[in-house]
N, C-alpha and C positions, 0 to 999 in steps of 0.2 A: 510697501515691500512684502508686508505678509501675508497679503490677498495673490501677491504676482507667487510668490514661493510657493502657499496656498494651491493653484493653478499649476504651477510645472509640476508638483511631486503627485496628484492627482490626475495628470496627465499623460507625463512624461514616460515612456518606458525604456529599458535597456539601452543600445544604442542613441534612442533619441536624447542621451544626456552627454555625449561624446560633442566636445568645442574643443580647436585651439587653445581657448582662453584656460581652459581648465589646468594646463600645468604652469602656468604662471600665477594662478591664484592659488597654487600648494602651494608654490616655493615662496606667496608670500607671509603662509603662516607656518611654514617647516624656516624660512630664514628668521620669522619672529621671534619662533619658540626657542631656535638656537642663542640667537640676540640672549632671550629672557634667560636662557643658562648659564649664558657668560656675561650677563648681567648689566649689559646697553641698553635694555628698554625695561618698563616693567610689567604686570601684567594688566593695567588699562591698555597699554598698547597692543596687548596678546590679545585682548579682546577687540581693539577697532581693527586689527590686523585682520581676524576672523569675518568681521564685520561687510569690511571691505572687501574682500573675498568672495566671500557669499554676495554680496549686491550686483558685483563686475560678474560674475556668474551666471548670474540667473538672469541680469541685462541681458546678454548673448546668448543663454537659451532663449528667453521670450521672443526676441528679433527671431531667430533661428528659426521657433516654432512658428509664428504669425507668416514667415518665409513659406514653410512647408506646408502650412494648411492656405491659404489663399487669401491671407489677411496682409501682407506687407504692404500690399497701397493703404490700406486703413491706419497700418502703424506709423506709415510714413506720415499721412495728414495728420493724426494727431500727436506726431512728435511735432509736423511744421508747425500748427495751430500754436502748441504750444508753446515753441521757441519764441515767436511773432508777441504771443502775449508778454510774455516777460521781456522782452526787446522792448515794447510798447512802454510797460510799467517802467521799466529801463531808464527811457527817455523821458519820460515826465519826473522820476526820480530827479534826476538831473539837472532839469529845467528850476524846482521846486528847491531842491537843496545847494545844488550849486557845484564845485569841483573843486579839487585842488590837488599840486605837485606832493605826494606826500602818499605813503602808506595808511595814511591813519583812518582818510574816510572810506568810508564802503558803500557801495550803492545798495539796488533793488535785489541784484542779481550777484551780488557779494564783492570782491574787492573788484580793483581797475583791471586786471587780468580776465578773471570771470565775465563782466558787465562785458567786454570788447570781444571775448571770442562766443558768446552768445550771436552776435552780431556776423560772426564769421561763421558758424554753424548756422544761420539763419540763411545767407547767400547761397551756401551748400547745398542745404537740405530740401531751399527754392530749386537748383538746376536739377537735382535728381528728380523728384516731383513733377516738375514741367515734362523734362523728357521723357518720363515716362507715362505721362497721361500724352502723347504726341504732339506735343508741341512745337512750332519750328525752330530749327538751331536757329536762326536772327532773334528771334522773341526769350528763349532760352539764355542764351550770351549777353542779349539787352537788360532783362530784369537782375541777373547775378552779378553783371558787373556794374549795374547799378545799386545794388546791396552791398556790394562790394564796398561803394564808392562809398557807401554809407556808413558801416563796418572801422573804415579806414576815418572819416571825420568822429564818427564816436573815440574809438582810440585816442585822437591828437586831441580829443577834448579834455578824457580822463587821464592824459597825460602819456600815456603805455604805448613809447615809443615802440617796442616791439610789436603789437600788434598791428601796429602802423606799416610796421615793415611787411608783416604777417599778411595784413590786408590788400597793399599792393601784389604782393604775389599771387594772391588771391587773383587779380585782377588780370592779370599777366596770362595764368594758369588758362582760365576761361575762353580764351582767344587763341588757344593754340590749335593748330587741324589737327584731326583725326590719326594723322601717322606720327606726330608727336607727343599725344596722348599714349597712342600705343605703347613706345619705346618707355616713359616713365610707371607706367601698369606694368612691367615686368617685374616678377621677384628681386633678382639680381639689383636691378636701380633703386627700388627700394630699401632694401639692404643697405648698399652701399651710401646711399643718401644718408640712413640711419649713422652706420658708422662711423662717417667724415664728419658730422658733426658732433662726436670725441674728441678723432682723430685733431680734428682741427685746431683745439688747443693747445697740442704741442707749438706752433707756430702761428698764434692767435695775435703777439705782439708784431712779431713782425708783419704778418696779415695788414693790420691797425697803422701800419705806416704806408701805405701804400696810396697816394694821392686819392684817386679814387675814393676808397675805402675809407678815408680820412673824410673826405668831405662829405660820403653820407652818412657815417656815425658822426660826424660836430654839425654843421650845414644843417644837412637833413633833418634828422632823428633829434639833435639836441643833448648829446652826451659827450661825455668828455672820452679821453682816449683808455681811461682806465676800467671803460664802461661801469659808473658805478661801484668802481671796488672790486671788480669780480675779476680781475688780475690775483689781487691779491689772495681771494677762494682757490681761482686754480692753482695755484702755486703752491699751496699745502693739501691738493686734496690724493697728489699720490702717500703723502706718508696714512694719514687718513683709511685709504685702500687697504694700502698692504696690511694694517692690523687685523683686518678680517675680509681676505678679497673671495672665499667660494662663499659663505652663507652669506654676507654682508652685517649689519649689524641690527636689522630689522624695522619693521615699519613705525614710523615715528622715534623715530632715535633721535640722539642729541651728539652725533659723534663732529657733524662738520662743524657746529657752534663749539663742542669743547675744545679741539685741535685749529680751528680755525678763526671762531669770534663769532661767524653769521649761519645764519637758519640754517641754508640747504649748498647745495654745492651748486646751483645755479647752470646748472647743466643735465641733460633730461637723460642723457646715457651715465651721468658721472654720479648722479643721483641714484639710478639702479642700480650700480655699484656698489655703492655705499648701502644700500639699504637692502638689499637681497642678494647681493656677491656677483660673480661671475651665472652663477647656477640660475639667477634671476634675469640676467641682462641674454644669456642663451633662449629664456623660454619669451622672452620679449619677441627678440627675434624669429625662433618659432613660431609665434604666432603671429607675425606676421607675415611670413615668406608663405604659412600655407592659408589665411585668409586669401591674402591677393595673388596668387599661381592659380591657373585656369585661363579661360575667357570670360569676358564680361562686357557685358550691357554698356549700351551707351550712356545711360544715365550715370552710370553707378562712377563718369567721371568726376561729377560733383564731390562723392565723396573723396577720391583720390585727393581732389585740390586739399578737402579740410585735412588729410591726412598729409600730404605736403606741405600746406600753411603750419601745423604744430611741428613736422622734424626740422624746420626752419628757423622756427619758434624756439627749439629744445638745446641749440647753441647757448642761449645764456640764459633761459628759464626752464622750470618743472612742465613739462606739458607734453608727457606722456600721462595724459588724467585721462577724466570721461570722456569728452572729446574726442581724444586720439584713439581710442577703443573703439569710440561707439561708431566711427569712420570704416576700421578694420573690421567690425562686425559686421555692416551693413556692408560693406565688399565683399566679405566669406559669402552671404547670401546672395548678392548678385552670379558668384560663379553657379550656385546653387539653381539659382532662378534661372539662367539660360540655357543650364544643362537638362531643366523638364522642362523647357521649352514657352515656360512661364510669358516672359518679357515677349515674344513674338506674340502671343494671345493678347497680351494685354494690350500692346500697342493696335493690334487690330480693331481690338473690341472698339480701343478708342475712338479710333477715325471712323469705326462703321455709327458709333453714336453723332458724332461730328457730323458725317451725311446723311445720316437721318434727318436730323434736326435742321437742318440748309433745305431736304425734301419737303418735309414739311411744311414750313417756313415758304 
């Protein structure tokens, strides 16, 4: 990280440091330091609050930059390369140690959440990649949704129904035509996507009773109706709110375990809340309404899916993380990339190497 920092502050000039991301990494060290005044966090967390800030930062510049200099296929293979290895390392972890129903073990690639959407970002990062070195959409669709399928058995190994669920949609996503694609790349749907999974715990039990609904959370997925408890998180995380709903209580708090019993609020909008107020969950959405507003690339569907697979995801777990950024990021560049014309060159270039090589041949 202090070779990449190294790099943008030696590079980077004036405008070239203007992201989205940039005012949700204030508010997450303006809601810390608030936190640290009113004395919910202390100051190791003022300092991984900083920490994190700076990282999720200069992620999105360096994408940003490799965008605008002519490097984004390079970043792209070697972000694939290197999901692919750790996937790999992944799987023989696995094989070697073994699994179990339980928070306690951790793999290669860190807990059961982590190790499964590796796997989901690997499918992802396959479709955008293929497309855009011109690939056909049959061959494209065939390898994702079969990483997909992969993704989705890793999951049900390490246990983590939800990525399970995560996975198949995954799978779902892939196979949609081009005018159903379009309509979910709007701002507006994204947003609201965002939203309704809040929204939705107003009315999450009765949801929960709905035949259907019943049979793939017990059936399916293997969880009871109370999902793991997390009835009982929601049910206390409006008093939770109200004691600090603009700044929230800052990053790494301990506000839902004091008022509640457990870690986090298990909800990826209810979590911003809690942890950066109202003022945080605004610049969330800010940056995402102006990442994915434009047009964009055909590839850059891949990422929408992994950006769809986590606000799916973010109904009962944290997963507004790297993942979900690094999705949003590499969409802001896609609009970027079709607006200088990038993506039409490149897919040229591709196909004229492809007929070359068939001529020669």
């Amino acid at each position: 990280m202090f070779f990449v920092l190294l790099f943008l502050i030696t590079n980077l000039k004036g405008r070239e440091y203007k992201h989205p991301s940039a005012l949700f990494c204030i508010m997450v060290v303006i809601s810390s330091i608030a936190g640290y005044l009113a004395g919910y966090v202390d100051s190791s967390n003022c300092t991984d609050a900083l920490l994190y800030a700076i990282c999720l930062y200069a992620l999105a510049l360096l994408i940003t930059t490799c965008s605008r200099r002519g490097r984004l296929e390079t970043f792209m293979s070697v972000f694939f390369w290197m999901t692919v290895i750790y996937c790999v390392l992944s799987i023989v972890f696995i094989a070697r140690v073994g699994t179990a129903d339980g928070p306690l073990l951790y793999y290669f690639a860190g807990n059961k959440f982590s190790t499964s959407y590796y796997f989901i970002m690997l499918a992802c990062l396959a479709y955008a990649k293929l497309r855009r070195e011109g690939r056909s959409k049959d061959l494209v669709v065939l390898v994702t949704a079969g990483l997909g399928l992969l993704a989705l058995v890793v999951a049900h190994t390490v246990y983590c129904s939800t990525a399970v669920a995560m996975s198949a949609l995954l799978i779902a996503l892939v196979i949609l035509p081009r005018k159903a694609q379009r309509i979910l790349e709007k701002p507006a749907v994204v947003i609201a996507a965002m939203v309704l999974t809040g929204v939705i715990l107003a009315f999450l039990l009765q949801l929960l009773q709905v035949p259907f609904v019943k049979h793939i959370v017990v059936d399916v997925l293997g969880e009871n109706l109370t999902l793991t408890g997390r009835d009982l998180i929601y049910s206390g995380l409006r008093a939770v709110i109200s004691e600090s709903p603009i700044f929230g209580y800052g990053y790494g708090n301990a506000a839902v375990a004091m008022y509640v019993g457990y870690g986090n609020a298990q909800n990826s909008i209810m979590e911003t809340l809690v942890n950066y107020g109202v003022v945080g969950l605004f610049a969330v959405f800010y940056m995402a309404w102006t990442s994915v507003k434009g047009d964009k690339p055909s590839w850059s569907w891949g990422m929408y899916i992994m950006l769809y697979a986590m606000i799916a995801g973010s109904i009962v777990e944290i997963t507004y993380n790297y993942y979900f950024f690094i999705a949003l990021m590499a969409i802001f560049v896609a609009s970027e990339d079709i607006q200088s014309g990038g993506i039409e060159k490149d897919e040229k270039q591709s196909v004229c190497c492809v007929n070359g090589a068939l001529t020669r041949r």
